[in-house]
C-alpha positions in Angstrom: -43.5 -13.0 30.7 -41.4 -12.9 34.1 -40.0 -9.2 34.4 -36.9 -10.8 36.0 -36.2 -12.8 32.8 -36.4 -9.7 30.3 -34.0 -7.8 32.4 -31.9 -10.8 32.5 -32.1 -10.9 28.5 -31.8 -7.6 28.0 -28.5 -7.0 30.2 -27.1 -10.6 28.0 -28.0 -9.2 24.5 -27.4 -5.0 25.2 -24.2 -5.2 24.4 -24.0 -7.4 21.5 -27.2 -5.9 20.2 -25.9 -2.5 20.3 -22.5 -3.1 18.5 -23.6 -5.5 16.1 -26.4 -2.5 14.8 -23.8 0.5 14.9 -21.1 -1.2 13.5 -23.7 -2.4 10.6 -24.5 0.7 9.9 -21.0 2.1 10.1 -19.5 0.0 7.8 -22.0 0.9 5.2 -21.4 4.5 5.6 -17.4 3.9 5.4 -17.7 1.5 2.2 -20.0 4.8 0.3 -17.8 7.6 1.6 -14.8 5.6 0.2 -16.3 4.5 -3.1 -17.2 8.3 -3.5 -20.5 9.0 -1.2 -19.7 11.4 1.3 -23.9 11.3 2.7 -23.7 9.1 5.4 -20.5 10.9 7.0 -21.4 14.5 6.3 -24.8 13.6 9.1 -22.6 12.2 11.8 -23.8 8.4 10.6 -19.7 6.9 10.1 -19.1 6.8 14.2 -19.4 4.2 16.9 -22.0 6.0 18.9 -24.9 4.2 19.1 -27.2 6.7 19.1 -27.5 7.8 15.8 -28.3 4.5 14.5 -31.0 3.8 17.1 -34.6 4.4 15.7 -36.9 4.5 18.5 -39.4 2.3 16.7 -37.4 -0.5 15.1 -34.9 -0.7 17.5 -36.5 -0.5 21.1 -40.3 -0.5 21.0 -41.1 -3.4 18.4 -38.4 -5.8 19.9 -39.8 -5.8 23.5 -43.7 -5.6 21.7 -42.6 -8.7 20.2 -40.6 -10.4 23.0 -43.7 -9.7 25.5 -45.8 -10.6 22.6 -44.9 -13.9 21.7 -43.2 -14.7 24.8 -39.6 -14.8 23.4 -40.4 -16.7 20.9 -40.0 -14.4 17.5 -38.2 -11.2 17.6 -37.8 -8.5 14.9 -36.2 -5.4 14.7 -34.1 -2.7 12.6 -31.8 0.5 13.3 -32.0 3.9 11.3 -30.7 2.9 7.4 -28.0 4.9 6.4 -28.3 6.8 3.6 -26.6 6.3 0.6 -27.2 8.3 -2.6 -25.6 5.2 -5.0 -25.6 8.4 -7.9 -22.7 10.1 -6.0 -20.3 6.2 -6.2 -17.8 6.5 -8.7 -19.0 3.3 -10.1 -22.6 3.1 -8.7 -23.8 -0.5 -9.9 -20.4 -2.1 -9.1 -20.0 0.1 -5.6 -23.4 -0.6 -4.5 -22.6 -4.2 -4.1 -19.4 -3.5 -1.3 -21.3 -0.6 0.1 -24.1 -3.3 1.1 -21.8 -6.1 1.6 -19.9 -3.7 4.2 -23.2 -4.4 6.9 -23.4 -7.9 6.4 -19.1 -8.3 6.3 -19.2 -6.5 9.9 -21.2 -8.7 11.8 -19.6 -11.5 10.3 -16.6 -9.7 11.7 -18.0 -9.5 15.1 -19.2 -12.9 15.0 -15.8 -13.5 15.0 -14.5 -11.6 18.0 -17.6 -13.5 19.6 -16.5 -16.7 18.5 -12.8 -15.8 19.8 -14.5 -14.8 23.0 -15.5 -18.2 23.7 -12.7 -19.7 23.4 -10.5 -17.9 24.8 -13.1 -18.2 28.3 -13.0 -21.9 28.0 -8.9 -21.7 27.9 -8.8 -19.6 30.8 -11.6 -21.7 32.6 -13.4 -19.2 32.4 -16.9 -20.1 34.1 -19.1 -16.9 34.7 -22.2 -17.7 33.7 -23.4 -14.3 31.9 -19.8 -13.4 30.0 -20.2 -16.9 28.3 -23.8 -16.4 27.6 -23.1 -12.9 26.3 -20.6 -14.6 23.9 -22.9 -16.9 22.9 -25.2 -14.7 22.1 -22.5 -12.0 20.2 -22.3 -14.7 17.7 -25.6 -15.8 17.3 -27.1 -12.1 17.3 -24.4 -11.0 14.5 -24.9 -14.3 12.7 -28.7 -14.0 12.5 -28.1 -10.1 11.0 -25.7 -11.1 8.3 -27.6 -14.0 7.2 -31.3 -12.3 7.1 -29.7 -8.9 5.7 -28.2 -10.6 2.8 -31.8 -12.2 1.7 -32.1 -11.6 -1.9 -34.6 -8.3 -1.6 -34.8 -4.7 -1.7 -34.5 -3.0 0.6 -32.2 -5.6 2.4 -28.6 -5.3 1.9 -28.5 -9.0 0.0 -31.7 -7.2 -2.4 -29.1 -4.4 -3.6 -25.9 -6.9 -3.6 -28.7 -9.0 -6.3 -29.4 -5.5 -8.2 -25.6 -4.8 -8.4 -25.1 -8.2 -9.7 -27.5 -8.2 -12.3 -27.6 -7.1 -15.9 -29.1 -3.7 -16.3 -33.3 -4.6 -17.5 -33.3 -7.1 -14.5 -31.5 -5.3 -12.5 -34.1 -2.4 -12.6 -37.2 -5.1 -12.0 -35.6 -5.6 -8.9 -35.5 -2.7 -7.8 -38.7 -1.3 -8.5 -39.7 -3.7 -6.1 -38.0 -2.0 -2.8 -41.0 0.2 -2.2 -43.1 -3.3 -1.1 -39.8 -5.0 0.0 -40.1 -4.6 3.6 -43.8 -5.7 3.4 -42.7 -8.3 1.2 -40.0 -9.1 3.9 -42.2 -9.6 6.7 -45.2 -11.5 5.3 -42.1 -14.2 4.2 -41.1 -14.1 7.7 -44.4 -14.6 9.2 -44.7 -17.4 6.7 -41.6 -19.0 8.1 -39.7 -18.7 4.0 -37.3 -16.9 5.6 -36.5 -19.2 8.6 -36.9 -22.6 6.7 -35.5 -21.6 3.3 -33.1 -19.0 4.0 -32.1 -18.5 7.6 -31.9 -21.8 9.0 -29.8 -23.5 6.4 -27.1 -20.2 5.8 -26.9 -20.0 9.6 -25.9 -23.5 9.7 -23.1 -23.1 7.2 -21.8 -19.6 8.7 -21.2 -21.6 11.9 -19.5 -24.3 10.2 -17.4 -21.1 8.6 -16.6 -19.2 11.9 -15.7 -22.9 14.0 -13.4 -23.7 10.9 -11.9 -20.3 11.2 -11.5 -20.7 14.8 -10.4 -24.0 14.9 -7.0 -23.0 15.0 -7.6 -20.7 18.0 -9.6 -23.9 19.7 -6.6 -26.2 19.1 -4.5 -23.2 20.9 -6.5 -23.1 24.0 -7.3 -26.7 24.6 
């Protein structure tokens, strides 16, 4: 892999990377502490600093082990979960569902701004190079984490959504399964189920959803 390239990629995606990851995990900290869970706010985890949501592993060393590995071709990574204890939401099996559709919501948020982005560029002629590829890749970054994190399995955000959706004796199957989840996860990824099944086809729609939510912006600018 040219060293070149990855600094190129890594200067395009930083940015969108970095917000679409802290604003995640913000969002699920703000949805618990105003349903009633005060956890994620009383260790510093409800701000827009990056840092606390960065794990070292999942965030930085697996995605370039991966990029180098596979030569661009699959990446994977994760940031520091916020902790929620669901016991402490005034309503925990209802709550649970907006404190987990909070993540997803916010990169479909940013997805958005992204989306906005572009446009707005293209009205002002905009041509740089790298601020329309960062755009491009804002939206597809924040697209791909909404869409995988709301796969229907604990631990991922769409796994609790499922368990808060759920009558009580399947509800609790489902969750006894978030111990295995992530393993479960990843051998589905490594299978492609995730891309063919899941990803691909929801990514497709969400697009369709942010241009028709845009449109009106497009028609402005053109």
């Amino acid at each position: 892999m040219d060293f070149a390239q990855l600094i190129q990629t890594i200067s395009l995606y930083a940015i969108p990377v970095l917000l679409a990851i802290t604003l995640h995990e913000a969002a699920h900290g703000f949805a618990a502490k105003h349903f009633g869970d005060s956890t994620a706010y009383n260790l510093g985890r409800v701000t827009l600093n990056p840092l606390p949501h960065i794990d070292p592993v999942g965030t930085i060393l697996m995605p370039l082990m991966l990029y180098f590995a596979t030569s661009g071709a699959f990446l994977f990574g994760y940031a520091k979960p916020v902790p929620v204890r669901f016991g402490n939401l005034r309503n925990p099996k209802r709550d649970m569902i907006w404190v987990a559709l909070a993540g997803p919501g916010a990169n479909f948020f940013q997805a958005l701004v992204w989306g906005a982005l572009l446009y707005l560029f293209r009205g002002m002629d905009v041509a740089e190079p790298f601020l329309i590829e960062m755009a491009q890749g804002g939206v597809l970054v924040n697209v791909v984490m909404a869409v995988f994190n709301l796969f229907p399995l604990p631990p991922l955000d769409g796994g609790r959504i499922l368990v808060g959706l759920l009558p009580y004796r399947q509800a609790m199957l489902v969750s006894r399964v978030e111990p295995w989840g992530f393993f479960i996860v990843m051998a589905l990824v490594l299978a492609g189920v995730v891309s063919n099944l899941w990803l691909r086809p929801l990514m497709g729609l969400t697009y369709q959803l942010i241009n028709l939510l845009l449109s009106p912006l497009a028609w402005l600018v053109s």
